[in-house]
VOPAGU-2260 file (C-alpha; in pm, 1 decimal, decimal comma):
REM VOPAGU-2260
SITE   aa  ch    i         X         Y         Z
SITE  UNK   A    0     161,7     -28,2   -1444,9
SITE  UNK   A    1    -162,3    -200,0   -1372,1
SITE  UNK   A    2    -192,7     -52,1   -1011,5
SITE  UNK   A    3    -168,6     316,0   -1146,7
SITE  UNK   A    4    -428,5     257,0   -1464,7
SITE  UNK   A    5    -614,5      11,6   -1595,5
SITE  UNK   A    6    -934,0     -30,1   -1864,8
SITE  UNK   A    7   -1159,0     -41,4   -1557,8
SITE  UNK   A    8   -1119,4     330,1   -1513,2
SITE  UNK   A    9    -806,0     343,2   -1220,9
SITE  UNK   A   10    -668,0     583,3   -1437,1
SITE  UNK   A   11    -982,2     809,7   -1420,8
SITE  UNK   A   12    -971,8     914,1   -1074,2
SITE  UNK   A   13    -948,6    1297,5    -943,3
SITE  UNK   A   14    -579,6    1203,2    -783,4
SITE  UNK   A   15    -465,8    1264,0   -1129,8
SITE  UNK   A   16    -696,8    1482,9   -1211,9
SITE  UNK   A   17    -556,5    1864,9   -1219,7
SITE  UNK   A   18    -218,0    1632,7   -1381,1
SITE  UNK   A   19    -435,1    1531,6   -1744,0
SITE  UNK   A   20    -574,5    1924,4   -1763,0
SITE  UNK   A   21    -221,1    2120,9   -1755,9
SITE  UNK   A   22    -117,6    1818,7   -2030,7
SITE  UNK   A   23    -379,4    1918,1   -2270,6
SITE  UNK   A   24    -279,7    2297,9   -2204,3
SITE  UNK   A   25      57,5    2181,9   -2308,8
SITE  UNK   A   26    -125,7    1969,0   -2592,9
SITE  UNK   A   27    -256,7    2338,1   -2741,4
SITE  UNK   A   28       5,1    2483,7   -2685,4
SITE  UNK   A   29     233,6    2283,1   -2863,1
SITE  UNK   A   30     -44,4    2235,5   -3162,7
SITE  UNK   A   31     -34,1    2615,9   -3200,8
SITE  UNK   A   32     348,9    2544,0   -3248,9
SITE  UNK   A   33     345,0    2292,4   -3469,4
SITE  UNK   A   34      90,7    2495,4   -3696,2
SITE  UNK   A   35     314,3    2780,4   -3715,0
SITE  UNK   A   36     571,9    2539,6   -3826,9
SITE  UNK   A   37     387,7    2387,5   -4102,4
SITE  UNK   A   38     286,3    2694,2   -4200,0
SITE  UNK   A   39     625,3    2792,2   -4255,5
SITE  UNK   A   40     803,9    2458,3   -4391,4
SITE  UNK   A   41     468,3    2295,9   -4603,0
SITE  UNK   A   42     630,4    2430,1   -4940,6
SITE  UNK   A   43     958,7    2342,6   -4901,1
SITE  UNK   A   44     799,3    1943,4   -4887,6
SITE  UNK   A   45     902,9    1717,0   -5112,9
SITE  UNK   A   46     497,3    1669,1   -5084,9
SITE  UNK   A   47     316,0    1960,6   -4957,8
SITE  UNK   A   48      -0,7    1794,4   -5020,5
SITE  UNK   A   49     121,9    1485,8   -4792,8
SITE  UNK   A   50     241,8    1768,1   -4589,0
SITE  UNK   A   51     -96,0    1866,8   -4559,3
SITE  UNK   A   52    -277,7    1559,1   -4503,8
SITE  UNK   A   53     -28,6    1450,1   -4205,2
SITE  UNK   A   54    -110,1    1780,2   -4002,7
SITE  UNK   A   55    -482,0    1720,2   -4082,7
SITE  UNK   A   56    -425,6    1413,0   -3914,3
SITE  UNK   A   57    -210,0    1568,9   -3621,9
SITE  UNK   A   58    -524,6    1816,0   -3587,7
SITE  UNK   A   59    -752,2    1557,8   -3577,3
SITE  UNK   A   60    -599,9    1299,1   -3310,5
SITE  UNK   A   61    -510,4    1653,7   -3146,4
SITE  UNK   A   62    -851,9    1740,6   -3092,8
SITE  UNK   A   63    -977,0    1363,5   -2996,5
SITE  UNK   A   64    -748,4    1294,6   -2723,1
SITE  UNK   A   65    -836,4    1695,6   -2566,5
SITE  UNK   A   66   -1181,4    1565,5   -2503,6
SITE  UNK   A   67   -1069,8    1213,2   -2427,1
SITE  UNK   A   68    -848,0    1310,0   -2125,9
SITE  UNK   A   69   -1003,8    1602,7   -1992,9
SITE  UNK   A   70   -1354,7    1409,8   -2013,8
SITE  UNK   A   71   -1190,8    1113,5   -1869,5
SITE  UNK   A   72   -1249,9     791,1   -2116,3
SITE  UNK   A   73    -892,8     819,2   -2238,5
SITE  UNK   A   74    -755,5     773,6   -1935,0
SITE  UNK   A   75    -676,3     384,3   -1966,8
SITE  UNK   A   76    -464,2     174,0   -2139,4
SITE  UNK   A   77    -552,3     114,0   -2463,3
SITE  UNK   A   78    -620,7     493,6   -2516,9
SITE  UNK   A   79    -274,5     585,2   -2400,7
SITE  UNK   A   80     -68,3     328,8   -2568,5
SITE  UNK   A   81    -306,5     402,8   -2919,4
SITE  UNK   A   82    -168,8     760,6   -2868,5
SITE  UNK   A   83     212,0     644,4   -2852,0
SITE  UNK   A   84     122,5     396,6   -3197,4
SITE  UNK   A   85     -32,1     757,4   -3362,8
SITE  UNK   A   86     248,2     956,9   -3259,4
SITE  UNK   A   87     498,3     731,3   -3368,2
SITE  UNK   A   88     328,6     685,7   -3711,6
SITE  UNK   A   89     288,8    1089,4   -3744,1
SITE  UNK   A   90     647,0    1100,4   -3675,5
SITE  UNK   A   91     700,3     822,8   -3948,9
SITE  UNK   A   92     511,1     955,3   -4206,3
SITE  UNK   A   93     779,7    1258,0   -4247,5
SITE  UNK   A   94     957,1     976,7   -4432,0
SITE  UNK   A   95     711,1     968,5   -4735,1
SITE  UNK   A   96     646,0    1399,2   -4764,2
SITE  UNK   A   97    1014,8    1481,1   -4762,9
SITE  UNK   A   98    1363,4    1413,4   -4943,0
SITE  UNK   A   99    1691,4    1290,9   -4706,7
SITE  UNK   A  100    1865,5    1602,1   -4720,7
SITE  UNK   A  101    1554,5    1856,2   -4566,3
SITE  UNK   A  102    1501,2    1519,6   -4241,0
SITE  UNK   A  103    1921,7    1651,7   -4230,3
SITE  UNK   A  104    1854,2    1974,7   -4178,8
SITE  UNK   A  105    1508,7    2000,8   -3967,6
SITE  UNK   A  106    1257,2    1804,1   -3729,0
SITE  UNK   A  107    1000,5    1573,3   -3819,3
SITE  UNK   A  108     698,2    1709,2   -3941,5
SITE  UNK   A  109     477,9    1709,3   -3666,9
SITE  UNK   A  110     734,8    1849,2   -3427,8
SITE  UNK   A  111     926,3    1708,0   -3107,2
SITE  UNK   A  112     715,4    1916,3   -2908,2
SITE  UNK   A  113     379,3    1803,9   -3041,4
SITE  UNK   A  114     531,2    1451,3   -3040,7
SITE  UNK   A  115     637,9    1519,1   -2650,7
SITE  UNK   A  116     247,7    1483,9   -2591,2
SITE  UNK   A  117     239,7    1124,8   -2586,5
SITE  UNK   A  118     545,0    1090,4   -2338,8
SITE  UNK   A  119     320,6    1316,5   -2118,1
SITE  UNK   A  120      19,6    1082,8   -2146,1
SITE  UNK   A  121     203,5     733,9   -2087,4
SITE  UNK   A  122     401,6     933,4   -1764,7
SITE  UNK   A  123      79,9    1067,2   -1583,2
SITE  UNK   A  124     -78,2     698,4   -1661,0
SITE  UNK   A  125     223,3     441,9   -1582,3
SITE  UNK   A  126     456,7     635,2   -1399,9
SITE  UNK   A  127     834,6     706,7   -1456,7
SITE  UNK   A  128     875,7     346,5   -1680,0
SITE  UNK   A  129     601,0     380,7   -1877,4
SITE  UNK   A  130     716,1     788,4   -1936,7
SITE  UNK   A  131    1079,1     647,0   -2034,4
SITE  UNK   A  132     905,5     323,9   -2269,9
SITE  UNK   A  133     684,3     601,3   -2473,5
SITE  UNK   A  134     993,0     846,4   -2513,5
SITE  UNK   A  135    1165,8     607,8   -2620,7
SITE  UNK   A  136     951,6     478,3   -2870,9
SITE  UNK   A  137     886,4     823,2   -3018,1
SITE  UNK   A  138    1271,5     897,2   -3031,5
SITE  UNK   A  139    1313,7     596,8   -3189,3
SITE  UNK   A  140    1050,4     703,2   -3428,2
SITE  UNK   A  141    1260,3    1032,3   -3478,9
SITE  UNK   A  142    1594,8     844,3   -3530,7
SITE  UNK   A  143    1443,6     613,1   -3801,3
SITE  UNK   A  144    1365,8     964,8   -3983,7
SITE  UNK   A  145    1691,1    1054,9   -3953,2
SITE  UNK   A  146    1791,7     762,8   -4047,6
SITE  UNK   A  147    2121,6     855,2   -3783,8
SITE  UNK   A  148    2218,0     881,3   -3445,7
SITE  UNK   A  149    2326,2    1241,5   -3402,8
SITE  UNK   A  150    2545,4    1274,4   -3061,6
SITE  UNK   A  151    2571,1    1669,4   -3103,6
SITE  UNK   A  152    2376,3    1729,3   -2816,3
SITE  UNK   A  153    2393,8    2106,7   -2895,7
SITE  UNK   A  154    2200,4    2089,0   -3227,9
SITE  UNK   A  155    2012,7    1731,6   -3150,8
SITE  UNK   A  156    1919,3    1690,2   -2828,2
SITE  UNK   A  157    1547,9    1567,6   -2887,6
SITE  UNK   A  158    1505,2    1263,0   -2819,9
SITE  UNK   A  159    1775,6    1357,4   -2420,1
SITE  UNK   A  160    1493,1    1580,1   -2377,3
SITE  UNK   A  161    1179,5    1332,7   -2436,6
SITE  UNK   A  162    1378,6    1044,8   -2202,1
SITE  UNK   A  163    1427,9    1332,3   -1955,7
SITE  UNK   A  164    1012,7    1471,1   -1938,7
SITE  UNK   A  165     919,1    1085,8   -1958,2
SITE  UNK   A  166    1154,5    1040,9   -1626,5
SITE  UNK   A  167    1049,2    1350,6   -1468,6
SITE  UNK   A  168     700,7    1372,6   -1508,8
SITE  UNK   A  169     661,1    1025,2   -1447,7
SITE  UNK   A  170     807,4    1016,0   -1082,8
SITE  UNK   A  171     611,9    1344,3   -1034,7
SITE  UNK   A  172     279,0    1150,6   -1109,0
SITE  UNK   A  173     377,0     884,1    -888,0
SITE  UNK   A  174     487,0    1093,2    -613,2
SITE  UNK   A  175     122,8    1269,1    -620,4
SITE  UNK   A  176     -49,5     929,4    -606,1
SITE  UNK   A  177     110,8     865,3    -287,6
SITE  UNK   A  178      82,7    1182,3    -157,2
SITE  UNK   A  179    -331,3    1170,5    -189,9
SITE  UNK   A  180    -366,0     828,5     -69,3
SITE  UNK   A  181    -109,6     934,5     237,0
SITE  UNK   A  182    -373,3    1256,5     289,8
SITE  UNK   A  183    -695,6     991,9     232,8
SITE  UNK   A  184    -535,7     767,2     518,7
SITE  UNK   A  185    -486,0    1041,8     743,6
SITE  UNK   A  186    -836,0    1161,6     704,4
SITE  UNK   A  187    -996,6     850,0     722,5
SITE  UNK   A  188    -826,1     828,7    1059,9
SITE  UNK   A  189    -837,9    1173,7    1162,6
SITE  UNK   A  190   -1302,7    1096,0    1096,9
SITE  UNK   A  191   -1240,6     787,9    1272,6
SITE  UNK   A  192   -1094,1     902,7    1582,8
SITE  UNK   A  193   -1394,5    1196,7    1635,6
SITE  UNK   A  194   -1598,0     917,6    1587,6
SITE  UNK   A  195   -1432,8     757,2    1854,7
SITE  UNK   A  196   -1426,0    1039,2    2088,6
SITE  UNK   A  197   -1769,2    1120,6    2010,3
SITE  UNK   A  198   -1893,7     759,9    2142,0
SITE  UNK   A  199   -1603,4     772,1    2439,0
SITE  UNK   A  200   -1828,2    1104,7    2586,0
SITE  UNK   A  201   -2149,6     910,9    2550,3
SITE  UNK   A  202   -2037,8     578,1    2681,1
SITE  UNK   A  203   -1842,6     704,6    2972,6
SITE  UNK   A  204   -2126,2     820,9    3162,2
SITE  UNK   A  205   -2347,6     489,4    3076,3
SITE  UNK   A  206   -2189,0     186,5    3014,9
SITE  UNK   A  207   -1850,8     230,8    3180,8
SITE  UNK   A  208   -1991,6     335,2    3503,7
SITE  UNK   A  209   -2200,2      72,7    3510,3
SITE  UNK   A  210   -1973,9    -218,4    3448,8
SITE  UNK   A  211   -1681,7     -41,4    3705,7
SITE  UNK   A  212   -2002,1     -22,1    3984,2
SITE  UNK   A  213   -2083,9    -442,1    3889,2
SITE  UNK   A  214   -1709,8    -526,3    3932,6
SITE  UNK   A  215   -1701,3    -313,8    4264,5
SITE  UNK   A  216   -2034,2    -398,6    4424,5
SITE  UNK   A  217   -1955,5    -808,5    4278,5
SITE  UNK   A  218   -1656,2    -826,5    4491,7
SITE  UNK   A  219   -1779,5    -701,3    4758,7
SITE  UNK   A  220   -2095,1    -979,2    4759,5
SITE  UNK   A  221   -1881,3   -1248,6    4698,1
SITE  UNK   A  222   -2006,3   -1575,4    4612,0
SITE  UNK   A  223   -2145,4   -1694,1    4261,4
SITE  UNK   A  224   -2127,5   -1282,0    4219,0
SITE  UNK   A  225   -1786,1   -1230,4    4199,7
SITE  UNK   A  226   -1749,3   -1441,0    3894,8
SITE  UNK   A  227   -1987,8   -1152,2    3747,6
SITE  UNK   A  228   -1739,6    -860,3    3898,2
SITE  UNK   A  229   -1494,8   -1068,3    3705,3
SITE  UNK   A  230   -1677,9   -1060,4    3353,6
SITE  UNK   A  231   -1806,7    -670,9    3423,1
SITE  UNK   A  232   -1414,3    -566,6    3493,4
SITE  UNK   A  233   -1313,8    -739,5    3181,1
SITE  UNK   A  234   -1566,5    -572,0    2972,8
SITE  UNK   A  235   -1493,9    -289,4    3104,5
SITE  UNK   A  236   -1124,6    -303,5    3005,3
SITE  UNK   A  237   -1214,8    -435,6    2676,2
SITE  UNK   A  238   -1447,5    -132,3    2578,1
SITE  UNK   A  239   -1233,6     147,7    2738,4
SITE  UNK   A  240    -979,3     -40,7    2479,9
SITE  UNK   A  241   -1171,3      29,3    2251,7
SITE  UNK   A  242   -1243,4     376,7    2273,9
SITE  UNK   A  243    -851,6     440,1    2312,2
SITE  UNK   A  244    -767,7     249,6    2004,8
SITE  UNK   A  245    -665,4     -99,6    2117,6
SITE  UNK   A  246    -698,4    -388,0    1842,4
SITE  UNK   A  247    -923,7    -583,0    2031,0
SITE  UNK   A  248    -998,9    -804,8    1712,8
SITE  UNK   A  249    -793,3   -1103,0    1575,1
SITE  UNK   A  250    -431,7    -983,4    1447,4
SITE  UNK   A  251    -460,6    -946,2    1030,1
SITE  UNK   A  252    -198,7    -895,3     779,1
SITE  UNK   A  253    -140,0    -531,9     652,1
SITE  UNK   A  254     103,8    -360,4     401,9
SITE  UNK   A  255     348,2    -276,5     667,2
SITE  UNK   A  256     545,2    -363,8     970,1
SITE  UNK   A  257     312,3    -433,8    1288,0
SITE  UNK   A  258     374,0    -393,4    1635,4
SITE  UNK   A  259     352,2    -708,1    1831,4
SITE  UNK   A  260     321,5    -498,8    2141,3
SITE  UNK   A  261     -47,5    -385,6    2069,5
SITE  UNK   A  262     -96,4    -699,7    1881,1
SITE  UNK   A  263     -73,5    -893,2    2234,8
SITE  UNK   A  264    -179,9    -667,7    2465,9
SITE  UNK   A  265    -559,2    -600,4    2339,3
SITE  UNK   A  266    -542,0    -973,9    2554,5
SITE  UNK   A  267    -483,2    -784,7    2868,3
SITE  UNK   A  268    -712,6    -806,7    3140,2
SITE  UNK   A  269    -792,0    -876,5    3516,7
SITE  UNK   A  270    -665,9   -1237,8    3480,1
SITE  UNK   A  271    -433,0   -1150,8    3185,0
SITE  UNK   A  272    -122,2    -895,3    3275,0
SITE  UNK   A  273      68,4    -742,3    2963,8
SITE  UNK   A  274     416,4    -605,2    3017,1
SITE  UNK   A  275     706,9    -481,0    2734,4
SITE  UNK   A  276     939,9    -228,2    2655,2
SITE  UNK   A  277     770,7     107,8    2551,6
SITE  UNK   A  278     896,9     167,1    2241,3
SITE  UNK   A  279     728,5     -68,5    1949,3
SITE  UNK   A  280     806,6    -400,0    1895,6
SITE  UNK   A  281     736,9    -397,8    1515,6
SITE  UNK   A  282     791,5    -750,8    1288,0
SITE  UNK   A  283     659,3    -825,9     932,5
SITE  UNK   A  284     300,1    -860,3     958,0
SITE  UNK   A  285     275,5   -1277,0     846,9
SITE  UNK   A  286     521,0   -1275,7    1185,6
SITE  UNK   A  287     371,3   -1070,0    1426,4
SITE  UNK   A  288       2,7   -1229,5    1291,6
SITE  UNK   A  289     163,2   -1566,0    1385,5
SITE  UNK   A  290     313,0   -1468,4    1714,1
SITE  UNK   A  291      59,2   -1348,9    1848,1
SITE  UNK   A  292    -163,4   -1603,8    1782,3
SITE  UNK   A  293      58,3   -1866,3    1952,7
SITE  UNK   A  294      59,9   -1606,1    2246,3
SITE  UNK   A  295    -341,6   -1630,8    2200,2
SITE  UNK   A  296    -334,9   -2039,8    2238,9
SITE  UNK   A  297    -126,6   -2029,2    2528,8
SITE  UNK   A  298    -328,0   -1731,4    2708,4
SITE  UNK   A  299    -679,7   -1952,6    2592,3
SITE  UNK   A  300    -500,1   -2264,8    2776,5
SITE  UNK   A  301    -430,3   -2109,3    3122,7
SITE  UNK   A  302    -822,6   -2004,6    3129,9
SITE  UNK   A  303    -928,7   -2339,0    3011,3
SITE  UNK   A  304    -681,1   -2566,7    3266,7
SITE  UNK   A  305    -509,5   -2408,9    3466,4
SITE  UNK   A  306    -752,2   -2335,7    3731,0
SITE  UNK   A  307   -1046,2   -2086,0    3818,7
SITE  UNK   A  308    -803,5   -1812,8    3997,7
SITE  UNK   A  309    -512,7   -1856,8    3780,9
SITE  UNK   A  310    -354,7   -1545,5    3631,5
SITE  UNK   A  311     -96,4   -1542,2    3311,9
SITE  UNK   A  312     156,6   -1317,7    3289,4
SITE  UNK   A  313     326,6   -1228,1    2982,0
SITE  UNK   A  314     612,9   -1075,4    2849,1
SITE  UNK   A  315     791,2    -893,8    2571,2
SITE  UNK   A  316    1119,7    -884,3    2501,1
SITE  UNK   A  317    1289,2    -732,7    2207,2
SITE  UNK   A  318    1608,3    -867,8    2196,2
SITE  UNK   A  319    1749,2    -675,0    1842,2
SITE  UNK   A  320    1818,7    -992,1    1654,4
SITE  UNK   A  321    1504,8   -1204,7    1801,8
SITE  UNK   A  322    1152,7   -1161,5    1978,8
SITE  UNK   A  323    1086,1   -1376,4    2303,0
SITE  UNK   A  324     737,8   -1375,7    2465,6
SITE  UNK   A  325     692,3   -1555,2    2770,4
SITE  UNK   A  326     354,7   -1683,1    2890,4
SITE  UNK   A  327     373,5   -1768,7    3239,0
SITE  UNK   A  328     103,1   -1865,4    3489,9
SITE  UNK   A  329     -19,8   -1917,8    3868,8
SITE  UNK   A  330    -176,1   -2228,1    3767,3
SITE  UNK   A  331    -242,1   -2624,3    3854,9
SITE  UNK   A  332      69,2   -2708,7    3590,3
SITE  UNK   A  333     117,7   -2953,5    3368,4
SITE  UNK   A  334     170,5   -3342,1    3490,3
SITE  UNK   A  335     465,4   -3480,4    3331,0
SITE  UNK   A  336     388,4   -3668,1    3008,6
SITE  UNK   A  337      30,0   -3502,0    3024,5
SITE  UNK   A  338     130,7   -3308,6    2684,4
SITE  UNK   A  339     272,3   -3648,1    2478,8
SITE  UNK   A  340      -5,6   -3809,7    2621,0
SITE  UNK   A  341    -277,6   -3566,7    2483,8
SITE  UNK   A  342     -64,4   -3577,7    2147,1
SITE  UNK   A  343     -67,7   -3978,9    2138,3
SITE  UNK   A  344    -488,3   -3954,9    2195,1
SITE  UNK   A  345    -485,3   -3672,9    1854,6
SITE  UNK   A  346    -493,4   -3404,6    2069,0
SITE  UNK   A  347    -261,0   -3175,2    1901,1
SITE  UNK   A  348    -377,6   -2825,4    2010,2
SITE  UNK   A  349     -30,1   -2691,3    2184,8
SITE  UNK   A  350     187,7   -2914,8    1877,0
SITE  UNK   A  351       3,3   -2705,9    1596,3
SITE  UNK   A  352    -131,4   -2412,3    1760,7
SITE  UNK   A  353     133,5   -2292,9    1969,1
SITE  UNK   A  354     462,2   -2542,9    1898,4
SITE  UNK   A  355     417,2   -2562,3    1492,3
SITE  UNK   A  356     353,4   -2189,3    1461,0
SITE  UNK   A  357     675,6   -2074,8    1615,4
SITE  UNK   A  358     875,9   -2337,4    1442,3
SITE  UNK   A  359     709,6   -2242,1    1078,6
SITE  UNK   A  360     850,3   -1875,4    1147,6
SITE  UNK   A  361    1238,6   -2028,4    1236,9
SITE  UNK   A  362    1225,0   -1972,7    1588,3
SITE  UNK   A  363    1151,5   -2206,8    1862,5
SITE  UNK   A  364     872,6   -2280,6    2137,2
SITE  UNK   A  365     989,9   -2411,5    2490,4
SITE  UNK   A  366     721,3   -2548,3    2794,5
SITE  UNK   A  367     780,9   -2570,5    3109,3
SITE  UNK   A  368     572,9   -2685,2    3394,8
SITE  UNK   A  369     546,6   -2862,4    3709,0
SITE  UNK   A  370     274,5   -3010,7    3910,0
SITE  UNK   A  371     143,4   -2734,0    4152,9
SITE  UNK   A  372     427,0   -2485,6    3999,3
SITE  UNK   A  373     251,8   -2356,4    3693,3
SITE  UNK   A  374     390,8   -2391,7    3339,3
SITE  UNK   A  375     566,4   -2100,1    3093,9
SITE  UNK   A  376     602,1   -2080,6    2787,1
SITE  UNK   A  377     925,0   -1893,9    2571,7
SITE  UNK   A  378     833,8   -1824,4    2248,2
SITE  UNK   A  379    1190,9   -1722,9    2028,3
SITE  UNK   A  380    1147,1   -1562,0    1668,4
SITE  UNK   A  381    1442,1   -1446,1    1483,8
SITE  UNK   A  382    1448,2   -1095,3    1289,5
């Protein structure tokens, strides 16, 4: 209930909107009823006057909740669940202005229908549960009038028909929520994508021209240069990235499942090659955010030691039941015992980084390396 409405005003905004209006067209609609019924039954009351004073209330809260829910400032809690407390005291009250035998034959004073506002209000507000909570306080309300359970659904079917709008209207309201929040996503991304276009046209005859020209011309040279042609061609790959959509920043966790594929390849570059199956490799986000930071560490170590010219290589492999990414490079490899020795002096970057991540996530993390051979790594994760 709190994420659909709350005294902060969640409950106010237009999603719901056109949903409160055509509930207070149903709200004067079914106070023109109930009029015409007191009208009709007030003098066979055991208390017309009582009679009287409980519709004057009905008109009254009738009235106040209109303007509260079409203005919006009854759209939050407290308003709604005051309106199920007032509803179910209206319904009460038929207790003190009648005798047992006319609550036999007829409904309770204010009516089912006018009572069936309330249901209305806690459904648009808190969804299907709230819808069913509020119906069932009001039939509860009507039963304690009765003062028995009538299972003649052909002549009694009241309170069936409250537990049924409460259901109903409830999943409706939740069904819309998602539905506008599914159309705000897509627009968001349909604006951010012409953005992205928009810049793609401008930069593409600039900057990407540029950098591609540096990387050629740097080669070429030679020398101190070409570690510039390197740089240019990576920043180059990084921006045209960009432009088609690549996460090029650090992996965070969403709401859904990620795919590890573009999770790890926004790494690619001239020194970096990327390869996996074409379909997604999707995990739960707190997995693929770990993963891929491992696959980060390991990437960050062959540019740090294993040589100027080394390349990495990695791969992705989705196995069904497990995910195995292997990191393998060109480099100067790892002397044996280097990696307990760098642990024993409190360097723990591959234990924690790398080793400890996979591990945390149930899977496993496996080196190997060689003098002069390289090293790879196999990262395992289990679905």
């Amino acid at each position: 209930m709190r994420s659909l409405i709350d005294d902060r005003g969640a409950g106010r905004s237009q999603t719901d909107a056109p949903l409160w209006r055509a509930a207070q067209l149903f709200r004067l609609l079914s106070f023109l009823y109930a009029l015409g019924y007191q009208l009709v039954v007030n003098d066979d009351l055991r208390s017309p006057t009582g009679g009287a004073v409980v519709f004057a209330a009905l008109s009254v809260w009738t009235g106040v909740a209109t303007v509260a829910y079409l203005g919006g400032a009854g759209r939050t809690t407290a308003f709604v669940v005051t309106e199920v407390v007032i509803t179910c005291a209206l319904v009460l009250s038929t207790l003190a202005v009648t005798d047992p035998q006319w609550r036999a034959d007829n409904q309770s004073v204010p009516t089912t229908l006018w009572a069936g506002n309330a249901v209305i209000s806690a459904a648009i507000a808190f969804g299907w549960v709230g819808g069913l909570v509020s119906a069932a306080a009001v039939g509860a309300s009507s039963i304690a009038v009765k003062g028995t359970v009538n299972i003649d659904l052909a002549r009694s079917a009241g309170v069936i028909i409250l537990l049924a709008a409460g259901l109903v209207l409830g999943i409706a309201a939740q069904v819309n929520r998602s539905a506008q929040a599914r159309l705000a996503e897509a627009t968001r991304v349909a604006a951010a994508t012409a953005e992205r276009e928009r810049l793609s046209r401008q930069v593409h005859d600039g900057v990407l021209q540029v950098l591609a020209l540096m990387a050629r011309r740097g080669r070429e040279i030679g020398g101190p240069t070409a570690e510039l042609a390197q740089l240019a061609a990576h920043q180059e790959r990084a921006l045209r990235a960009l432009m088609s959509d690549t996460v090029l920043t650090p992996v965070t966790v969403s709401d859904g499942p990620v795919d590890l594929m573009a999770a790890v390849r926004r790494r690619e570059s001239d020194a970096v090659v990327i390869s996996g199956p074409g379909d997604p490799v999707t995990l739960p986000p707190e997995v693929a955010a770990e993963l891929a930071a491992a696959v980060d560490n390991a990437i960050d170590n062959v540019a740090r030691h294993a040589g100027p010219d080394a390349r990495a290589y990695v791969l992705v492999e989705d196995l069904g039941e497990a995910v195995v990414v292997s990191i393998r490079d060109d480099g100067v490899g790892i002397a044996p015992g280097r990696v307990a020795q760098a642990a024993r002096a409190g360097r723990l970057g591959i234990r924690q980084s790398i080793v400890g991540r996979i591990e945390a996530l149930g899977g496993t993390a496996s080196l190997e390396s060689s003098p002069g051979a390289g090293t790879e790594w196999e990262l395992r994760v289990p679905r």
